[in-house]
N, C-alpha and C positions, 0 to 999 in steps of 0.2 A: 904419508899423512904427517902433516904436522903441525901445532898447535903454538898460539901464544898469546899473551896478555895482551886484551883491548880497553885498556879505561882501568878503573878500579873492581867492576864486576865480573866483564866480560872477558869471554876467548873467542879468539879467530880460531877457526880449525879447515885446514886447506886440505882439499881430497883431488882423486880424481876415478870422474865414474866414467868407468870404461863399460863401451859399449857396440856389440857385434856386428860388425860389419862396416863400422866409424869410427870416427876420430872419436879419442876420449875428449872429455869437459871435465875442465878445472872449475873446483866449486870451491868457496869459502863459505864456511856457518857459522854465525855470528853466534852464539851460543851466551848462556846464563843462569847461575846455578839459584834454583827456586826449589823448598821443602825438601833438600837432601838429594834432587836431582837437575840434569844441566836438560833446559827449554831454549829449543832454537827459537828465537827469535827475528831473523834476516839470512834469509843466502844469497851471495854476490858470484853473478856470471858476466865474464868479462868487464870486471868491475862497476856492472849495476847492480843497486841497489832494490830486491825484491819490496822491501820496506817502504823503502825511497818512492820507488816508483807508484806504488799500490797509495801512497801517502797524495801522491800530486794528482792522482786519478782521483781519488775523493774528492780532494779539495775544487777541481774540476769541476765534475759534476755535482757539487753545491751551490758552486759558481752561476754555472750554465741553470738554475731552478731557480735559482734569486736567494738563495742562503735557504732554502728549502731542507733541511737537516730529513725528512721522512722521505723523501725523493732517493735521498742515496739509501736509507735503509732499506726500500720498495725493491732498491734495483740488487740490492746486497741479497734479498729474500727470496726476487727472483730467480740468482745464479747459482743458489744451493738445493735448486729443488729441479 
């Protein structure tokens, strides 16, 4: 593992999770320290962006509603229950 400065807040922190009976995956965690503790906020697999991605899916389907902003929340309400 190893760790280092991303911007003025952030760290990279590269791991790798090994896993039985497969190949390990190299993971990066965007990390940031908030109230005394570090909040991940983005992990990169094979250098996508979980943020990134999750960011273009929204904007997506606001797109596809006609700028619909409750549409994505409908479907955000859906996938957590």
């Amino acid at each position: 593992m190893r760790a280092e400065p991303a911007g003025t807040q952030d760290v990279l922190v590269a791991t790798r999770a090994e896993r039985p009976g497969q190949s390990p995956v190299d993971l990066v965690w965007r990390v940031r320290p908030r109230e005394g503790r570090y909040l991940v906020i983005d992990v990169m697999f094979e250098g996508v962006s979980l943020a990134l991605t999750k960011r273009e899916e929204f904007a997506s389907i606001i797109q596809n509603s006609g700028g619909r902003l409750d549409i994505l929340i409908a479907r955000l309400n859906d996938s957590t229950t």
